[in-house]
CHARMM-style PDB file with segment names, atoms N, HN, CA, C and O in Angstrom:
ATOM      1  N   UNK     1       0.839  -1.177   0.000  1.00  0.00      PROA
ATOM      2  CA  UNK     1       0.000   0.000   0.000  1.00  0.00      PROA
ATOM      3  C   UNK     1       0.886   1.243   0.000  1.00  0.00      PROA
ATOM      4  O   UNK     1       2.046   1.377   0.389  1.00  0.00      PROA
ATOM      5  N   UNK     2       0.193   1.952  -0.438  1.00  0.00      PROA
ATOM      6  HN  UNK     2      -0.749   1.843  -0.755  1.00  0.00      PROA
ATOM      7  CA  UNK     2       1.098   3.378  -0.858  1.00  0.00      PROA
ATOM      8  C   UNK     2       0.874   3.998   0.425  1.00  0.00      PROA
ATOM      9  O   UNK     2      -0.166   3.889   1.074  1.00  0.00      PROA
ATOM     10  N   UNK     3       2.567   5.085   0.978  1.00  0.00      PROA
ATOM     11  HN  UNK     3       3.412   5.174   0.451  1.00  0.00      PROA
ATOM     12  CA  UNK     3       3.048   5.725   2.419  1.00  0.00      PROA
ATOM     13  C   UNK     3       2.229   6.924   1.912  1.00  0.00      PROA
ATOM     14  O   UNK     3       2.217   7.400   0.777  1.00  0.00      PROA
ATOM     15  N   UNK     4       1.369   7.407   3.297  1.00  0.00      PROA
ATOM     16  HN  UNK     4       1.379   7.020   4.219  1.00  0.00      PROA
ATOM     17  CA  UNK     4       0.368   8.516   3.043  1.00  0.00      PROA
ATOM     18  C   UNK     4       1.601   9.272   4.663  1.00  0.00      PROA
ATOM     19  O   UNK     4       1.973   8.789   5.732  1.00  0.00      PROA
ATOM     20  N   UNK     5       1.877  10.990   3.756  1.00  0.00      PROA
ATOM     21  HN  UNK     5       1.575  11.382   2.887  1.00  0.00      PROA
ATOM     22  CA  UNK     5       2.325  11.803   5.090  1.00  0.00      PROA
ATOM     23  C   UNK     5       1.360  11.686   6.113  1.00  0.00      PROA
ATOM     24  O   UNK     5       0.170  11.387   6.024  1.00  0.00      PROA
ATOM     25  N   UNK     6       2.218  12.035   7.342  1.00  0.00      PROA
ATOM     26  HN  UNK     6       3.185  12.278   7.414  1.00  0.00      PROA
ATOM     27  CA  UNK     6       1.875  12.542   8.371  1.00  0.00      PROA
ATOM     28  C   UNK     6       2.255  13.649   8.416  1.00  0.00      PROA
ATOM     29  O   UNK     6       3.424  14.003   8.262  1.00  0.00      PROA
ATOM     30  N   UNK     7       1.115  14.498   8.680  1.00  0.00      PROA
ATOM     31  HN  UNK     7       0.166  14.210   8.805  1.00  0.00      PROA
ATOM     32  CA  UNK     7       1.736  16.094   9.212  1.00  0.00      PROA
ATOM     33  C   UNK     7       1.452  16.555  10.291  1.00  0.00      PROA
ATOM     34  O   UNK     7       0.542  16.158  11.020  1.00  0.00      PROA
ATOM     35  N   UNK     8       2.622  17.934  10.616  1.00  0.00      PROA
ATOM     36  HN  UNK     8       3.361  18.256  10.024  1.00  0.00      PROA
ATOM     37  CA  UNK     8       2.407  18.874  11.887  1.00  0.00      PROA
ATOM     38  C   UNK     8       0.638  19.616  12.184  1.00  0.00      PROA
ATOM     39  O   UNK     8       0.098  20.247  11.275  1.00  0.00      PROA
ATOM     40  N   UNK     9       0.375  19.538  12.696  1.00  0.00      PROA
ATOM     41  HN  UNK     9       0.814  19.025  13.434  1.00  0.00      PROA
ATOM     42  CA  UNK     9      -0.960  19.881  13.534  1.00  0.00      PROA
ATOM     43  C   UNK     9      -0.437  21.578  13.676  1.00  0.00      PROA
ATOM     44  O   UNK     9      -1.147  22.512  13.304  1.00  0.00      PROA
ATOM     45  N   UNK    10       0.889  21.740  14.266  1.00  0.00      PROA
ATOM     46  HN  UNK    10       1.466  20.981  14.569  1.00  0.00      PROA
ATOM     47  CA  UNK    10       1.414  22.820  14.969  1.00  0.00      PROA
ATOM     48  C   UNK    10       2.583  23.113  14.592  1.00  0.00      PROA
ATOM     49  O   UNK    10       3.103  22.098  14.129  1.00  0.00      PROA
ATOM     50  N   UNK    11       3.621  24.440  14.532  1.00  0.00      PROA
ATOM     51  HN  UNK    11       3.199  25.265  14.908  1.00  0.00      PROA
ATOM     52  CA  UNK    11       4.795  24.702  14.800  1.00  0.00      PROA
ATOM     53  C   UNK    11       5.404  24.559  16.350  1.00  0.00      PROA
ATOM     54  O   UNK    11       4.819  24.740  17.418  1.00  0.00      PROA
ATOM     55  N   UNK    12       6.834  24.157  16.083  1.00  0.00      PROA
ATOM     56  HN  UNK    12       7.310  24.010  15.216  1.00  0.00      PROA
ATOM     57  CA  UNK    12       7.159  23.346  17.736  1.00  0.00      PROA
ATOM     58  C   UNK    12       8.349  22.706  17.381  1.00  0.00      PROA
ATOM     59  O   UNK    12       8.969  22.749  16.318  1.00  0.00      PROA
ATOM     60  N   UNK    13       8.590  22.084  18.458  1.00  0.00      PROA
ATOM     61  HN  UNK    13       8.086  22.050  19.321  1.00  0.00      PROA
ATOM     62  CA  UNK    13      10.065  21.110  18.209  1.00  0.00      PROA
ATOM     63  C   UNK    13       9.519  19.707  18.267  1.00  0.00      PROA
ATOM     64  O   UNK    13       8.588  19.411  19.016  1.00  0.00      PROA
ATOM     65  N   UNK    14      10.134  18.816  17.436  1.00  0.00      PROA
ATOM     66  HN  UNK    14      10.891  19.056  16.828  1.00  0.00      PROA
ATOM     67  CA  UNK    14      10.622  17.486  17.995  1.00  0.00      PROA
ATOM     68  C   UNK    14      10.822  17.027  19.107  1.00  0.00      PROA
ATOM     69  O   UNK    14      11.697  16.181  18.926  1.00  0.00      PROA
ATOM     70  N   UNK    15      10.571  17.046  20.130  1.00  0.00      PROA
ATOM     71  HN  UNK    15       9.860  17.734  20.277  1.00  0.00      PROA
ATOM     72  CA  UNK    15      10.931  16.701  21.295  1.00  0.00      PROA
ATOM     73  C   UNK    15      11.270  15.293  21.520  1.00  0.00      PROA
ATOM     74  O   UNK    15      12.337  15.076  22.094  1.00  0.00      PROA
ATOM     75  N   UNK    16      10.403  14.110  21.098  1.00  0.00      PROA
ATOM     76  HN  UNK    16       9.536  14.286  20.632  1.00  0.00      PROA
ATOM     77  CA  UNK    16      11.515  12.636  21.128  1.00  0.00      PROA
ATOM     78  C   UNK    16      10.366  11.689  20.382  1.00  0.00      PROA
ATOM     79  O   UNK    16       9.163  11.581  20.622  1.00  0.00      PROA
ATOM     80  N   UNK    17      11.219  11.034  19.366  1.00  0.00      PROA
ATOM     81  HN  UNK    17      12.196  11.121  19.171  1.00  0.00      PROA
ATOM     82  CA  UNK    17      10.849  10.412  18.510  1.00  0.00      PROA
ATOM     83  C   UNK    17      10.725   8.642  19.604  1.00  0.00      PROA
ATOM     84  O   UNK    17      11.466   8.067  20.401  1.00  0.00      PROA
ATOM     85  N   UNK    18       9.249   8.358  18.957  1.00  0.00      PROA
ATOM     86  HN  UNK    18       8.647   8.825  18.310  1.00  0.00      PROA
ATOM     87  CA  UNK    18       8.714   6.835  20.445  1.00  0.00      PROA
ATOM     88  C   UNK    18       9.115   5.790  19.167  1.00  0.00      PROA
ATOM     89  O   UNK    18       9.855   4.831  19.386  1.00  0.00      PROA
ATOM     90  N   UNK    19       8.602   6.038  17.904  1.00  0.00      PROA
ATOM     91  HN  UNK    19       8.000   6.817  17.726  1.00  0.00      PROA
ATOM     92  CA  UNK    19       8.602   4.623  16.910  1.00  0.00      PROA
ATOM     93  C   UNK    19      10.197   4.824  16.382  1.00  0.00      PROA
ATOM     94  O   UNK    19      11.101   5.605  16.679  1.00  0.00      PROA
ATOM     95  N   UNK    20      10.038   3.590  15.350  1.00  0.00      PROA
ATOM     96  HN  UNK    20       9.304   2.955  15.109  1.00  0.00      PROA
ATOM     97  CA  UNK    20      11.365   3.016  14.664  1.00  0.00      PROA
ATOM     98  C   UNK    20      10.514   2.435  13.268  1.00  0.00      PROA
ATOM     99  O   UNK    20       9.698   1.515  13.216  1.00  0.00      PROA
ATOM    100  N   UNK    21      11.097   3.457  12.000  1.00  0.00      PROA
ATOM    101  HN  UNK    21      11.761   4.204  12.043  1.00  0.00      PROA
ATOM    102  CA  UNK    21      10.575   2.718  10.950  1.00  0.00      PROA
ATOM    103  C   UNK    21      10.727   1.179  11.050  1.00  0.00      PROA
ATOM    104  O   UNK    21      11.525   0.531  11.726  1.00  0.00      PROA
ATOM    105  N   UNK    22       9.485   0.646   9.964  1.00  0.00      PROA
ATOM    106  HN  UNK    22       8.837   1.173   9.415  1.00  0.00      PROA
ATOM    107  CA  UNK    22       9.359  -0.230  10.005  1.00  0.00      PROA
ATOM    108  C   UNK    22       8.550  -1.316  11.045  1.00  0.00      PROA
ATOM    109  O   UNK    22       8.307  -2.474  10.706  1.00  0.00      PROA
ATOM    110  N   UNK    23       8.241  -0.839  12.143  1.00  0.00      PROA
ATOM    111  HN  UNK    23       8.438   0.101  12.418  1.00  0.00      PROA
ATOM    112  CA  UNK    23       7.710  -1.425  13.712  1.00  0.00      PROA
ATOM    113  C   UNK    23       6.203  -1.414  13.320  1.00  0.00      PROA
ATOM    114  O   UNK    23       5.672  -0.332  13.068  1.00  0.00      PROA
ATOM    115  N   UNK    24       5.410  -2.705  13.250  1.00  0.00      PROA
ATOM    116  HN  UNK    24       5.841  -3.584  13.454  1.00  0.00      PROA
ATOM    117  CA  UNK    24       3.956  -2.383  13.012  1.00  0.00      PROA
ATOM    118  C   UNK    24       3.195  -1.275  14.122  1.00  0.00      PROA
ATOM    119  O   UNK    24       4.031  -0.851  14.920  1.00  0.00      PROA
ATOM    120  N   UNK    25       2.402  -0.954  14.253  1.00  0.00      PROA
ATOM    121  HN  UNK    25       1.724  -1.298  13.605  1.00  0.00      PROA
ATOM    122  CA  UNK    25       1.814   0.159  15.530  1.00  0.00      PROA
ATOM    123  C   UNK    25       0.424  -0.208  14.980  1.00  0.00      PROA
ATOM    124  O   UNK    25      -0.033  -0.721  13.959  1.00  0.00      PROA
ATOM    125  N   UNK    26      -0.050   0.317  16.183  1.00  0.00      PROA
ATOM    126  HN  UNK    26       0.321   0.734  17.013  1.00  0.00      PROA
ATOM    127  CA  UNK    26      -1.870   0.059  16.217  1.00  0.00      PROA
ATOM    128  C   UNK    26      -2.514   1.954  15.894  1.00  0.00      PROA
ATOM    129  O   UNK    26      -1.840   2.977  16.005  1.00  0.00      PROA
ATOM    130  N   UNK    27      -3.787   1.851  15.545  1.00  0.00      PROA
ATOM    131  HN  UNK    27      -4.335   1.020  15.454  1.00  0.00      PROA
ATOM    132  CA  UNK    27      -4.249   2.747  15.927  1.00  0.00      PROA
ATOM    133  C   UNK    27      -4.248   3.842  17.598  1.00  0.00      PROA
ATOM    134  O   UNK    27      -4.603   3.528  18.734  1.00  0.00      PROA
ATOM    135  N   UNK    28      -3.792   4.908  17.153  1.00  0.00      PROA
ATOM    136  HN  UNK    28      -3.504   5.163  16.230  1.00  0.00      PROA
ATOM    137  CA  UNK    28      -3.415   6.086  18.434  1.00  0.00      PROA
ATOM    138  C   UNK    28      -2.456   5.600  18.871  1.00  0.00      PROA
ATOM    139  O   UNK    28      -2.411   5.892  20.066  1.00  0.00      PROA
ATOM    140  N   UNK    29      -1.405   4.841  18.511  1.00  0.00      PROA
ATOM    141  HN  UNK    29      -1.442   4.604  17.540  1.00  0.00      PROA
ATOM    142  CA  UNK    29       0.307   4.567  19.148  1.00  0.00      PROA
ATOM    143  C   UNK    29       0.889   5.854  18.986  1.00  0.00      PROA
ATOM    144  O   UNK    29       1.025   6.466  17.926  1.00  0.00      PROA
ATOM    145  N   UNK    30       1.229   6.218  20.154  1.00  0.00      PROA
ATOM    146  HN  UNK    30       1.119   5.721  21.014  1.00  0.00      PROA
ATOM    147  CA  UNK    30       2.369   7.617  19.805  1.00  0.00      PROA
ATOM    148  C   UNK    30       3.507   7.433  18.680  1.00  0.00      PROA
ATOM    149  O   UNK    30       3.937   6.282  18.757  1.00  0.00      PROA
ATOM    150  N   UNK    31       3.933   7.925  17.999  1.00  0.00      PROA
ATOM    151  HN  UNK    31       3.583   8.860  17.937  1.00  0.00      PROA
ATOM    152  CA  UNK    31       4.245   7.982  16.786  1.00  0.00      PROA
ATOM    153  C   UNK    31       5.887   9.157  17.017  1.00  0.00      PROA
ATOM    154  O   UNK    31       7.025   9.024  16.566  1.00  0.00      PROA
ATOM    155  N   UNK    32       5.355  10.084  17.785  1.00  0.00      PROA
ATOM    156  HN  UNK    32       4.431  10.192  18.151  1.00  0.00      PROA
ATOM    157  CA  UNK    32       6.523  11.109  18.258  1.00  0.00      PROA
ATOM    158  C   UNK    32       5.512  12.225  19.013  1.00  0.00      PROA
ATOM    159  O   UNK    32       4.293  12.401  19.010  1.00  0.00      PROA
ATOM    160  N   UNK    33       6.993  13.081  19.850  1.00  0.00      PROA
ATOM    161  HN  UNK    33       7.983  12.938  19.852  1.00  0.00      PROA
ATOM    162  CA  UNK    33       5.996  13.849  20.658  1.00  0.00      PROA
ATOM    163  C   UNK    33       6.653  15.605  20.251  1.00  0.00      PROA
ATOM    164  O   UNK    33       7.840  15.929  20.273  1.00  0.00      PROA
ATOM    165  N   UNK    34       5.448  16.522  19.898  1.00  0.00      PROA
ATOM    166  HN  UNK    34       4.483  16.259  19.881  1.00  0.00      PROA
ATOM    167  CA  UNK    34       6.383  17.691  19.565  1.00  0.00      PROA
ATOM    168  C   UNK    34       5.862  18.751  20.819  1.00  0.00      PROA
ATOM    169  O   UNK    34       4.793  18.870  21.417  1.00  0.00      PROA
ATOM    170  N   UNK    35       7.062  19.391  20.890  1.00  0.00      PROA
ATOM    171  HN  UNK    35       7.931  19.294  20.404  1.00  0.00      PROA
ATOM    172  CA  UNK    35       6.967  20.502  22.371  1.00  0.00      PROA
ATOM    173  C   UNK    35       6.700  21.690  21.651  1.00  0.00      PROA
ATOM    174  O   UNK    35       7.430  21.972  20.700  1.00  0.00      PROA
ATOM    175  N   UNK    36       5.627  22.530  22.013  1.00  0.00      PROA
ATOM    176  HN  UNK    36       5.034  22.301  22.785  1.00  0.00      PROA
ATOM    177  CA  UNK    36       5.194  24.070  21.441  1.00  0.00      PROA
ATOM    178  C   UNK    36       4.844  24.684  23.200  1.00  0.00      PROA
ATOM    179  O   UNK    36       4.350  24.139  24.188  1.00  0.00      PROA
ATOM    180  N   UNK    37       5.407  26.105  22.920  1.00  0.00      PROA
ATOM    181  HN  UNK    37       5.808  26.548  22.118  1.00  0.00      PROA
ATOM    182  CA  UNK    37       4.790  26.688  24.387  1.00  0.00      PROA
ATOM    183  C   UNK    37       4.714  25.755  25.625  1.00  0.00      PROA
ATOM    184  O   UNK    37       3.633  25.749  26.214  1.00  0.00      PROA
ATOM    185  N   UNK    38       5.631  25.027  26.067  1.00  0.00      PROA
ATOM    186  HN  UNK    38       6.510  25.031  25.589  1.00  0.00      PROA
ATOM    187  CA  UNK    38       6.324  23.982  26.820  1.00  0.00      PROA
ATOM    188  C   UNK    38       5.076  22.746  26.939  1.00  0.00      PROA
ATOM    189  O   UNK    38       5.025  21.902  27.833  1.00  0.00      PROA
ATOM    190  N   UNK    39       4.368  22.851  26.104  1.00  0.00      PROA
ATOM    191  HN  UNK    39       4.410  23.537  25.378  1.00  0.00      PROA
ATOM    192  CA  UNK    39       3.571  21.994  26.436  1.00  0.00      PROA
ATOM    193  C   UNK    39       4.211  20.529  25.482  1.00  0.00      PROA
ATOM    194  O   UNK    39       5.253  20.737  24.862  1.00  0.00      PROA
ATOM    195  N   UNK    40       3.746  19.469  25.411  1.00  0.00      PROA
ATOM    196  HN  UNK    40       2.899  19.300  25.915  1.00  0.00      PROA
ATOM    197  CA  UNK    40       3.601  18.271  24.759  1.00  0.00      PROA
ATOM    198  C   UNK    40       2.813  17.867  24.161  1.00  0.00      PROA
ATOM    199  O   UNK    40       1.786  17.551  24.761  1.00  0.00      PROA
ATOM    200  N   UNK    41       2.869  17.687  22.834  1.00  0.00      PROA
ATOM    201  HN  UNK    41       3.704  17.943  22.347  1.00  0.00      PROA
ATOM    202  CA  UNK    41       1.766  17.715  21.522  1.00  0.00      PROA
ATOM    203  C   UNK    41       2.288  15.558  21.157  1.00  0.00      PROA
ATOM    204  O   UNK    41       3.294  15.218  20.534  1.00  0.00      PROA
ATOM    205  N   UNK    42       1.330  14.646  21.724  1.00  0.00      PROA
ATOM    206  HN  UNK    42       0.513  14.923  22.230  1.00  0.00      PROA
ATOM    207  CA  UNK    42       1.635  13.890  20.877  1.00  0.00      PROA
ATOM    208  C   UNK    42       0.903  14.036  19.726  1.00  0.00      PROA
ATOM    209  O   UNK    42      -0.126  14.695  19.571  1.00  0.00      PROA
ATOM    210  N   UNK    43       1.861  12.989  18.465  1.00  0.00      PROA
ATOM    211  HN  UNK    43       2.697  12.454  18.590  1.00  0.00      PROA
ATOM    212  CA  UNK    43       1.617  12.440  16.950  1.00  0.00      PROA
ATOM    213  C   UNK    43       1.097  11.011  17.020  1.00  0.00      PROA
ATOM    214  O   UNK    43       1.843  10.034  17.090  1.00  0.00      PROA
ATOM    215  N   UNK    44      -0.214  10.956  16.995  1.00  0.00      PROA
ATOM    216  HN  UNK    44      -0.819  11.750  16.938  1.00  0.00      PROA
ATOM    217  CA  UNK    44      -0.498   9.340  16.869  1.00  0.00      PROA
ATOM    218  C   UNK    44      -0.987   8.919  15.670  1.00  0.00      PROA
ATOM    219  O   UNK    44      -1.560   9.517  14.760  1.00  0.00      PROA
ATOM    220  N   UNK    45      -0.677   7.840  15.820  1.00  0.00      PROA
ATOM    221  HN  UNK    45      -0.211   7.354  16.560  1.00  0.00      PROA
ATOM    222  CA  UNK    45      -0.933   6.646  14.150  1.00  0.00      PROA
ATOM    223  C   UNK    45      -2.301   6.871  13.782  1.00  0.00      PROA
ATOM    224  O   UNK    45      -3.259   6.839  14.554  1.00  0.00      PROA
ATOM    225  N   UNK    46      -2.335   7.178  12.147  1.00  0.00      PROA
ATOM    226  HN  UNK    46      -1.556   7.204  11.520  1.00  0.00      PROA
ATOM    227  CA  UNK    46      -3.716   7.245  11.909  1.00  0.00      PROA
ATOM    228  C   UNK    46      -4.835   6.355  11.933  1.00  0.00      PROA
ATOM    229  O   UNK    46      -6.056   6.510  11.975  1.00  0.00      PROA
ATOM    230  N   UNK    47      -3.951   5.244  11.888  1.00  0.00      PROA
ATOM    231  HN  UNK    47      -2.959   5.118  11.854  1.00  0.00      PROA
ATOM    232  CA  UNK    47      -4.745   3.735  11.616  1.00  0.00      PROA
ATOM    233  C   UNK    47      -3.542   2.914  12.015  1.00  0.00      PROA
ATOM    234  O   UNK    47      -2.442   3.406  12.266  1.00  0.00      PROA
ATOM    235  N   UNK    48      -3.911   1.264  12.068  1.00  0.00      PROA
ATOM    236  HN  UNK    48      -4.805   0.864  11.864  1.00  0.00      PROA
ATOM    237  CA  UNK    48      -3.367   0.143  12.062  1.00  0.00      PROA
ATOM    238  C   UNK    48      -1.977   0.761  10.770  1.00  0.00      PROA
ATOM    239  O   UNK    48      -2.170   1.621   9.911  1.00  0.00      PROA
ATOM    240  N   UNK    49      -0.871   0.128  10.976  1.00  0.00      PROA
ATOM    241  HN  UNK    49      -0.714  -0.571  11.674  1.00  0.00      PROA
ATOM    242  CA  UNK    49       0.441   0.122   9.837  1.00  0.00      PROA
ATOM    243  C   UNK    49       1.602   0.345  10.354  1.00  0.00      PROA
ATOM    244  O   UNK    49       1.842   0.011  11.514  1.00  0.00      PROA
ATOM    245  N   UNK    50       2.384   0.864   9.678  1.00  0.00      PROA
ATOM    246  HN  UNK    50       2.189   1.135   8.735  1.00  0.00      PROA
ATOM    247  CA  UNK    50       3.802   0.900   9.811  1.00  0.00      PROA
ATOM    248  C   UNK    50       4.223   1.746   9.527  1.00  0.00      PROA
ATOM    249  O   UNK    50       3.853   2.091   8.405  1.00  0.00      PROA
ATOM    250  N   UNK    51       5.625   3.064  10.473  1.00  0.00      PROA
ATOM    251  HN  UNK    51       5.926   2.784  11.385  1.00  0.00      PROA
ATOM    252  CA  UNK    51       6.183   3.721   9.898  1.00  0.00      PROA
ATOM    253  C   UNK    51       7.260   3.471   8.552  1.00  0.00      PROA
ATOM    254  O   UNK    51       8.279   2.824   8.792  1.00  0.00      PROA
ATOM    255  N   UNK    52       7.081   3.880   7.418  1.00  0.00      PROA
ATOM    256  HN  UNK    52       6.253   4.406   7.223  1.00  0.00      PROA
ATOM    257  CA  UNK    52       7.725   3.694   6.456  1.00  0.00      PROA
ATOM    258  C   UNK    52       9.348   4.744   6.450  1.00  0.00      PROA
ATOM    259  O   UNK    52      10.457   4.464   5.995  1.00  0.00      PROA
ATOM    260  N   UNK    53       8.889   5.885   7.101  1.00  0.00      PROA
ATOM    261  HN  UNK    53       7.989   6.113   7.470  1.00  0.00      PROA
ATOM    262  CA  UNK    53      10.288   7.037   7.515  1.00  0.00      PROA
ATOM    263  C   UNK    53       9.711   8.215   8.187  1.00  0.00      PROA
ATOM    264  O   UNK    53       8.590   8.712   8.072  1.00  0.00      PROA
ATOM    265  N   UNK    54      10.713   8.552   8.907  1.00  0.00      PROA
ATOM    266  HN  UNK    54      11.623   8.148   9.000  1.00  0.00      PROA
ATOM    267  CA  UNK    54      10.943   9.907   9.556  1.00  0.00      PROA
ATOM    268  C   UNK    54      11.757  10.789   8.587  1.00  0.00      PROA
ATOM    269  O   UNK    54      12.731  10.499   7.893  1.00  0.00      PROA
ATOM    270  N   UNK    55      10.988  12.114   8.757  1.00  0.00      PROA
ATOM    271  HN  UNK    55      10.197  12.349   9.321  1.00  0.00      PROA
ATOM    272  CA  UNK    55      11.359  13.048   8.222  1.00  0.00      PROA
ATOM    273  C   UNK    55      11.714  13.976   8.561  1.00  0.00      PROA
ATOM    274  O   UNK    55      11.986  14.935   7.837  1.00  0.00      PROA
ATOM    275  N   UNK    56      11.841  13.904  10.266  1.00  0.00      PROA
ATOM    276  HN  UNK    56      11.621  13.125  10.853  1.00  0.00      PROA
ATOM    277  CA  UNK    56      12.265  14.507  11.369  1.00  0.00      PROA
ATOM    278  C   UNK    56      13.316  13.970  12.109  1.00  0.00      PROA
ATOM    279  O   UNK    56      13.454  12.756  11.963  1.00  0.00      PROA
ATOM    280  N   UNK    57      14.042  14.485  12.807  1.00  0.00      PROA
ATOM    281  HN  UNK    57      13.929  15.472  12.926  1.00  0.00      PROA
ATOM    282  CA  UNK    57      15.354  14.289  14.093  1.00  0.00      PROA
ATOM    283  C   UNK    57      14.658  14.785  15.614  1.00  0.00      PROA
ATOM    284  O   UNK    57      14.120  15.892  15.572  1.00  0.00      PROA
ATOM    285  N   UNK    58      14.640  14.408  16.310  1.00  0.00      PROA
ATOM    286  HN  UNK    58      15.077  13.509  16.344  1.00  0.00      PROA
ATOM    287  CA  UNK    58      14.951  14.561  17.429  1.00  0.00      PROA
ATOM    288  C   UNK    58      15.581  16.442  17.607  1.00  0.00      PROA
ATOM    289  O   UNK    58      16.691  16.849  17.264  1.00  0.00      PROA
ATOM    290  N   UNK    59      14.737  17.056  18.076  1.00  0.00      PROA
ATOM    291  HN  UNK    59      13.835  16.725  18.355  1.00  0.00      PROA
ATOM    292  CA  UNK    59      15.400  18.825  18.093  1.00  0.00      PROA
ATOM    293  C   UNK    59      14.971  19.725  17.331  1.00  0.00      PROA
ATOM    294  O   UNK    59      15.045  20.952  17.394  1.00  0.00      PROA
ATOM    295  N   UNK    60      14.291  18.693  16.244  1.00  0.00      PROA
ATOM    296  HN  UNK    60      14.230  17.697  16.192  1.00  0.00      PROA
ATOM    297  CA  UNK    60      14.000  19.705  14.987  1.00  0.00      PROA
ATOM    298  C   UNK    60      12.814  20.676  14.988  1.00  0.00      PROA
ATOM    299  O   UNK    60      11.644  20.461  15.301  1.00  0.00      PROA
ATOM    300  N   UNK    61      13.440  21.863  14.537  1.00  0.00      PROA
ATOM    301  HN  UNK    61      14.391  22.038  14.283  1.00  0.00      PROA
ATOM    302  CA  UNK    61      11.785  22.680  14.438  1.00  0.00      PROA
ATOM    303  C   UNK    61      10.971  22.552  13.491  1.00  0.00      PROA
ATOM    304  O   UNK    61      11.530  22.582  12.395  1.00  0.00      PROA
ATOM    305  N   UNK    62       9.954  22.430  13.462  1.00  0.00      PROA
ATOM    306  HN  UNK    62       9.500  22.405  14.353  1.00  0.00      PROA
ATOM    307  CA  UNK    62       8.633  21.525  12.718  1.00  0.00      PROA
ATOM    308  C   UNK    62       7.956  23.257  12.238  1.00  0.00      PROA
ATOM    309  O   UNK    62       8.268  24.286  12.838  1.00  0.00      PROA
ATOM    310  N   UNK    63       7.033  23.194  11.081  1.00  0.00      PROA
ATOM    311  HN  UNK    63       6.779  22.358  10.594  1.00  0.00      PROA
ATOM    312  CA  UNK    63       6.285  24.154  11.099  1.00  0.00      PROA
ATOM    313  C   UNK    63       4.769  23.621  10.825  1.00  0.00      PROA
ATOM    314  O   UNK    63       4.733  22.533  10.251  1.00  0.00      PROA
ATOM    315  N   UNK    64       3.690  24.129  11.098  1.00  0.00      PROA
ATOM    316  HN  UNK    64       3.720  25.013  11.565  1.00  0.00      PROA
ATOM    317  CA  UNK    64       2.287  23.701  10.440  1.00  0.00      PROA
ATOM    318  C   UNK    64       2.137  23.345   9.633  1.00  0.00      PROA
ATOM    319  O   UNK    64       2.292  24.246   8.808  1.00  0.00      PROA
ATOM    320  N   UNK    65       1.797  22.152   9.013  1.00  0.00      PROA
ATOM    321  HN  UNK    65       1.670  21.421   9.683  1.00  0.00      PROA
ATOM    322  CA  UNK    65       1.346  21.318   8.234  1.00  0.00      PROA
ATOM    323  C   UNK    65       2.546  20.509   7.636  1.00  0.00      PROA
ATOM    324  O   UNK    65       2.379  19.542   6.894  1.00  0.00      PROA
ATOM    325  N   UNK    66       3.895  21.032   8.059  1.00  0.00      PROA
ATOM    326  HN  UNK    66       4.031  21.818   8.663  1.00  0.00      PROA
ATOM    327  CA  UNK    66       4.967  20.363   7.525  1.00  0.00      PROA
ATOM    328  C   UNK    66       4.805  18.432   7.629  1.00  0.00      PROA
ATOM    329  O   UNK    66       4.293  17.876   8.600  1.00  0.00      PROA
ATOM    330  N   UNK    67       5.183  17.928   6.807  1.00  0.00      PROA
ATOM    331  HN  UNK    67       5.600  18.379   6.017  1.00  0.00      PROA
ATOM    332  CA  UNK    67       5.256  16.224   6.800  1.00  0.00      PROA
ATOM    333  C   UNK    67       6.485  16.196   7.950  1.00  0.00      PROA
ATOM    334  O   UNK    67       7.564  16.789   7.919  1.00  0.00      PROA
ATOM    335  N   UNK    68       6.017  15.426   8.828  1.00  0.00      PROA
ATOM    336  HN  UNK    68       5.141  14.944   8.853  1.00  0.00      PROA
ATOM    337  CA  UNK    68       6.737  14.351   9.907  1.00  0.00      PROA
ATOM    338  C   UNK    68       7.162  13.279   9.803  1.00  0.00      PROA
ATOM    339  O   UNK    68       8.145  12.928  10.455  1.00  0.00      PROA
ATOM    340  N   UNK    69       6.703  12.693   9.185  1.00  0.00      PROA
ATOM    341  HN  UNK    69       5.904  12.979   8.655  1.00  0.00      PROA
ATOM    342  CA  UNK    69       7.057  11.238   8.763  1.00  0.00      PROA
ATOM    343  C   UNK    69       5.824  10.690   7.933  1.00  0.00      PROA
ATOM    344  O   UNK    69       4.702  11.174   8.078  1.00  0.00      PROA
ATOM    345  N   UNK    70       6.197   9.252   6.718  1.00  0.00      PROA
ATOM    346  HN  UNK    70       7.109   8.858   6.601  1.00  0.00      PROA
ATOM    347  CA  UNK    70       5.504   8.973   6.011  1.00  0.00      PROA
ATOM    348  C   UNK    70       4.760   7.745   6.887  1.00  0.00      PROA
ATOM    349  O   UNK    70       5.365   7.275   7.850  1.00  0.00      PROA
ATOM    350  N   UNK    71       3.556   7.288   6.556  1.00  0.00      PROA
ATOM    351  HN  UNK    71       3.065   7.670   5.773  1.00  0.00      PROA
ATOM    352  CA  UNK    71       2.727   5.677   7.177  1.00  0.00      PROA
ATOM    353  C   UNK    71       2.487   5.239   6.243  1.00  0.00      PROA
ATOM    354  O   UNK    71       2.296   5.751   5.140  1.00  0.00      PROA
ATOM    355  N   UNK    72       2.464   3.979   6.663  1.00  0.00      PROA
ATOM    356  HN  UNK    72       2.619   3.563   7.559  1.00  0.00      PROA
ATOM    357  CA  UNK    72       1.855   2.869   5.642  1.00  0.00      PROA
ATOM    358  C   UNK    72       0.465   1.645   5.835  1.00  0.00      PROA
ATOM    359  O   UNK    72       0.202   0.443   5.804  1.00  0.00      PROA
ATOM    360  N   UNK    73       0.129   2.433   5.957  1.00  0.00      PROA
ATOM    361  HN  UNK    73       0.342   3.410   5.982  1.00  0.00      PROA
ATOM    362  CA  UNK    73      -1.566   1.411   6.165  1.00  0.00      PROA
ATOM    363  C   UNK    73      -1.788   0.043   6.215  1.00  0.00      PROA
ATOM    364  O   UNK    73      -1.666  -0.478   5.107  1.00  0.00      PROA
ATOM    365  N   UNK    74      -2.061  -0.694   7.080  1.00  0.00      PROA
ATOM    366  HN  UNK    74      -2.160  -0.270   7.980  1.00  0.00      PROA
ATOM    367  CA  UNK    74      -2.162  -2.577   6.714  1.00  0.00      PROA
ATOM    368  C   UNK    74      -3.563  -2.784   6.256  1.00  0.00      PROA
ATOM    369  OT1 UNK    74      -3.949  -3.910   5.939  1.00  0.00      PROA
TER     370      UNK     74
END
């Protein structure tokens, strides 16, 4: 199945990446967590699948709507 982005909700940092391409995940698995206005924004899985890649590091500043990483749907 074809990798559909994930995108930023928000501008913010990376604060710490939870998955590892490739790792199946369930629906609402934290995915990564981004810090805006010290708060903690998790990224959860849209559905059942697999991260296919990160498109992010750990630190990085993210902007709105920017792609985070790609999924892959089961």
């Amino acid at each position: 199945m074809k990798a559909v982005p994930v995108k930023s909700e928000i501008s913010g940092t990376v604060w710490k990446i939870e998955g590892r391409p490739g790792v199946e995940v369930e629906l609402d698995d934290v995915l990564l967590i981004l810090e805006s206005m010290k708060m903690e924004i998790p990224v959860l899985a849209p559905r059942k699948g697999r991260v296919a890649e990160f498109r992010v590091n750990e630190g990085d500043s993210v902007a709105e709507d920017q792609v985070l990483l790609l999924f892959e749907p089961s």
